[in-house]
C-alpha positions as CSV (number, residue, x, y, z in Angstrom):
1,X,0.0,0.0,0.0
2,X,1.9,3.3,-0.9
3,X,1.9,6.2,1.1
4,X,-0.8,8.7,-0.8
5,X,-3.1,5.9,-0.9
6,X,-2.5,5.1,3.2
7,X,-3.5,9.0,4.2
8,X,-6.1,9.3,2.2
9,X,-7.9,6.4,3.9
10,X,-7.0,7.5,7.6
11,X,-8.4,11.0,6.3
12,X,-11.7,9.2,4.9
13,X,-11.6,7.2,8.3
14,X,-11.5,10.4,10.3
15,X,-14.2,11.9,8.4
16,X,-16.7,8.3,8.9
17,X,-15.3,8.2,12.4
18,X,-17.0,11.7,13.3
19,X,-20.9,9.7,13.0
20,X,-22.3,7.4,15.7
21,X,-23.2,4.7,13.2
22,X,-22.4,3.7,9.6
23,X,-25.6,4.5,9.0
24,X,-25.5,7.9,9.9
25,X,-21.9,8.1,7.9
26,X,-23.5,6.8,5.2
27,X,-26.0,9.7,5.2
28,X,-22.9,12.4,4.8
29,X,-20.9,11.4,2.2
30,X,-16.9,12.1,1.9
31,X,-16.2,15.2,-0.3
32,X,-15.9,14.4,-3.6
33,X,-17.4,11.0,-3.4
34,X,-20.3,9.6,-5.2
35,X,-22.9,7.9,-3.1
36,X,-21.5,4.3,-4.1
37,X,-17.7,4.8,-3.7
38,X,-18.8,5.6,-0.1
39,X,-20.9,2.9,0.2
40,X,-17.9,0.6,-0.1
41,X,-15.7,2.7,1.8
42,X,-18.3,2.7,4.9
43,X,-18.4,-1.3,4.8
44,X,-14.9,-1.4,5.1
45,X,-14.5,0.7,7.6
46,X,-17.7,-1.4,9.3
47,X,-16.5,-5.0,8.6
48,X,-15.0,-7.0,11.6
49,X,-11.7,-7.1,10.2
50,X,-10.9,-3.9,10.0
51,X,-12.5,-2.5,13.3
52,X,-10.1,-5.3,14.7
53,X,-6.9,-4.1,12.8
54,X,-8.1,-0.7,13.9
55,X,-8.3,-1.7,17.8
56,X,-4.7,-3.7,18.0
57,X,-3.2,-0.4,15.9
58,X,-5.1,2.1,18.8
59,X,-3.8,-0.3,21.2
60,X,0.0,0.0,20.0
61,X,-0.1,3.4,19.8
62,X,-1.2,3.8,23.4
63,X,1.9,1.5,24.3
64,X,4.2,4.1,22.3
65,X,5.9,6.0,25.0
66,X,7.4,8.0,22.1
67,X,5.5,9.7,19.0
68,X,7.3,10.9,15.7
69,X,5.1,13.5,14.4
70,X,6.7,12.3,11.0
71,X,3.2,10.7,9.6
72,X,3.3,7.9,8.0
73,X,6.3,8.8,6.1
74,X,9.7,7.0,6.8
75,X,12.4,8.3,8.5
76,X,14.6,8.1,5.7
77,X,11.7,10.6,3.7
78,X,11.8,12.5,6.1
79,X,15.4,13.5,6.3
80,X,15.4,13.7,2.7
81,X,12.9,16.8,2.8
82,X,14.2,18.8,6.1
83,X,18.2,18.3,5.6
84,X,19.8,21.2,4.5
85,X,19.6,22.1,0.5
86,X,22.7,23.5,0.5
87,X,25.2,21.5,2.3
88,X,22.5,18.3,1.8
89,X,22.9,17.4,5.1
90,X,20.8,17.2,8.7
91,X,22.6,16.1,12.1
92,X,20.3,13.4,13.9
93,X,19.9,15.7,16.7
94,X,18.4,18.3,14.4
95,X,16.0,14.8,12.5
96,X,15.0,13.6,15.7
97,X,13.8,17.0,17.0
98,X,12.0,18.3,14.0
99,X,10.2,14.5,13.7
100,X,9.6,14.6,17.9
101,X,8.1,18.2,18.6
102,X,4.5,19.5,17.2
103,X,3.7,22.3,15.0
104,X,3.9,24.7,18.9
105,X,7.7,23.3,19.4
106,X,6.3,21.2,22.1
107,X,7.4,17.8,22.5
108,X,5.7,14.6,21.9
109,X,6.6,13.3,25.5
110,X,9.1,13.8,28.0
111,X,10.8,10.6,27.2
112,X,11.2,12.3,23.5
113,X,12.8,15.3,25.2
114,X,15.2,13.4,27.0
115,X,16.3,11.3,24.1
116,X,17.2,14.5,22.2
117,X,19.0,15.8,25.1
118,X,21.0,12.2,24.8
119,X,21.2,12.2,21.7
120,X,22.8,15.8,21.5
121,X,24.9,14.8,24.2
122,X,26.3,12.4,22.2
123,X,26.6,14.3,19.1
124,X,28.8,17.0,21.0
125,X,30.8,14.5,22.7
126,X,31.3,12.9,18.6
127,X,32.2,16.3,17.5
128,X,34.4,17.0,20.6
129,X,35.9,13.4,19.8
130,X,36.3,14.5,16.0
131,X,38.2,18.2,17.3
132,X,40.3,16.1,19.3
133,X,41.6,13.7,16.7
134,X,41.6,16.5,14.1
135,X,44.4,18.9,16.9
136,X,46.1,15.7,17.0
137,X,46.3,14.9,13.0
138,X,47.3,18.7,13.1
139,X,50.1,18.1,15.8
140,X,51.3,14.8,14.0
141,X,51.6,16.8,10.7
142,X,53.1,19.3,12.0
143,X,56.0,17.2,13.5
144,X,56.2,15.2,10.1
145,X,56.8,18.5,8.7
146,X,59.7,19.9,10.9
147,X,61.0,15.5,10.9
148,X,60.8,16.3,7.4
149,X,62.3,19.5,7.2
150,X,65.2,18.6,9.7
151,X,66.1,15.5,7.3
152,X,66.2,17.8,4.2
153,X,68.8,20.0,6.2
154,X,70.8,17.1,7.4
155,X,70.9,15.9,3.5
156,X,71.8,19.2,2.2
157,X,74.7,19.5,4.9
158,X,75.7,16.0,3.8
159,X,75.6,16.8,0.4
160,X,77.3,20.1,0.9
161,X,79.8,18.5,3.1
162,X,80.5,16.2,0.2
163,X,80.6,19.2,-2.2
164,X,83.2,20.5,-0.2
165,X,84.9,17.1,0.0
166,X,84.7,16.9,-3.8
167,X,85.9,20.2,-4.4
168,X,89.1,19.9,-2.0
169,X,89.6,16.4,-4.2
170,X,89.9,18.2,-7.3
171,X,92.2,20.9,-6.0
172,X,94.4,18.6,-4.9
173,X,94.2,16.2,-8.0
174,X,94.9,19.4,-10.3
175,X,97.7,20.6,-7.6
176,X,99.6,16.9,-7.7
177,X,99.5,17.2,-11.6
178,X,100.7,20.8,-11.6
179,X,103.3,19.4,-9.7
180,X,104.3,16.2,-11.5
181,X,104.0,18.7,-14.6
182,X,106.3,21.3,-13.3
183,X,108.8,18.7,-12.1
184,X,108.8,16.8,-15.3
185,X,109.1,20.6,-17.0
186,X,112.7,20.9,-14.9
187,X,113.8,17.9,-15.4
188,X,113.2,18.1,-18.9
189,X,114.6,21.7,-18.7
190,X,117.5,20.3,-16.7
191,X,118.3,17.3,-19.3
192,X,118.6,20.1,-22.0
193,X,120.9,21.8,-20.0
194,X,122.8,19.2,-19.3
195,X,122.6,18.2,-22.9
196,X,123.5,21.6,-23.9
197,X,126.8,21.5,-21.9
198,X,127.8,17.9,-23.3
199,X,127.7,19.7,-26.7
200,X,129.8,22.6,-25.7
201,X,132.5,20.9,-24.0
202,X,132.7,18.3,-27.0
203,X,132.5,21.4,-29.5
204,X,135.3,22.8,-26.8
205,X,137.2,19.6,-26.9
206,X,137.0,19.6,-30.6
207,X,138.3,23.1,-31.1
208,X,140.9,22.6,-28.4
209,X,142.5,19.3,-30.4
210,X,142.3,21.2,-33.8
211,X,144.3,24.4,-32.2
212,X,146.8,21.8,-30.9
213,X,147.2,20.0,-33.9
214,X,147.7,23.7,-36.0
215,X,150.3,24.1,-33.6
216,X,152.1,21.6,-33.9
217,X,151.7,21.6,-37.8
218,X,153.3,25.4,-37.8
219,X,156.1,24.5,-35.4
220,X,156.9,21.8,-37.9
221,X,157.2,23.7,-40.6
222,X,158.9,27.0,-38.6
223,X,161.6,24.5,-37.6
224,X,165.0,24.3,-40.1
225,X,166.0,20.8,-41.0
226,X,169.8,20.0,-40.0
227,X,172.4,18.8,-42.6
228,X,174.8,15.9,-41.8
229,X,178.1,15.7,-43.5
């Protein structure tokens, strides 16, 4: 049975249950009804089945310590048309109040009043719970952030450090093979020398034989020959 169908029989129920006697019902038909479309609607309303259906439903609401005033439409209908159109949303606090009060604000029943009162209770205490682990997400990202942070010093010291290291590596790479090259240079420089000098004293040496053989050649020749006789 849907719902339009449902509350438009306890409305036509209302109206029959204002007269003493079917009879009497029957005599003051429901607006907009033809005579014989009441007819059938009184004789349900009359039959045994339904007047019994009727009593155990009286006799549960009486039990009901607590009354929605949400009709017969679900809970979940309900939310759907009061939750908030912009951010789509309703807290249960909010539901439970708006489906527990009458049109004056009153509430249903004091045992109504005191489950809101709970039930807000325990929404604050859930948003109190959320704050909390929110400050402490906050606090545990901020210390990932400076953990971070202090490692991303430490690795630029390291790598500087090892800059550094690099750097004094290659100076003294480029000073050992200034200094192999500069000693190979003078001794290079110094076999040339020394080379040099060879030359010159065998040039000198040369030179010095030649003058002593001229010498000799002109004493020869300056000296007379004797005669023997």
């Amino acid at each position: 049975m849907n719902t339009a169908y449902r509350t438009h029989r306890n409305r036509m129920f209302q109206h029959y249950s204002v007269f003493n006697s079917k009879e009497e019902a029957l005599e003051h038909p429901y607006p907009e009804m033809n005579k014989e479309e009441w007819t059938r609607v009184c004789d349900l309303f009359a039959s045994e089945e339904f007047q019994r259906r009727s009593a155990i439903n009286k006799e549960n609401r009486a039990k009901l310590k607590i009354v929605h005033t949400s009709g017969a439409r679900s809970f979940q209908r309900a939310r759907a048309l009061l939750k908030n159109p912009e951010s789509d949303e309703i807290s249960p606090a909010l539901l439970y109040k708006k489906t527990h009060t009458n049109k004056d604000g009153m509430w249903t029943s004091e045992d109504a009043r005191e489950n809101f009162l709970e039930e807000a209770r325990l929404q604050i205490e859930e948003m109190r719970a959320r704050q909390l682990e929110y400050e402490a997400l906050l606090v545990k990202r901020s210390d990932m952030e400076q953990t971070m942070r202090e490692h991303l010093q430490m690795m630029e010291e390291q790598q500087r450090k090892k800059d550094e290291e690099l750097m004094q590596m290659m100076a003294e790479q480029q000073r050992k093979k200034d200094e192999e090259h500069r000693k190979m240079m003078e001794e290079q420089q110094r076999t040339l020398v020394e080379q040099q000098e060879r030359r010159m004293q065998l040039m000198a040496e040369q030179m010095r034989e030649q003058l002593v053989e001229q010498i000799r050649q002109l004493q020869s020749r300056s000296t007379p020959k004797r005669k023997f006789g």
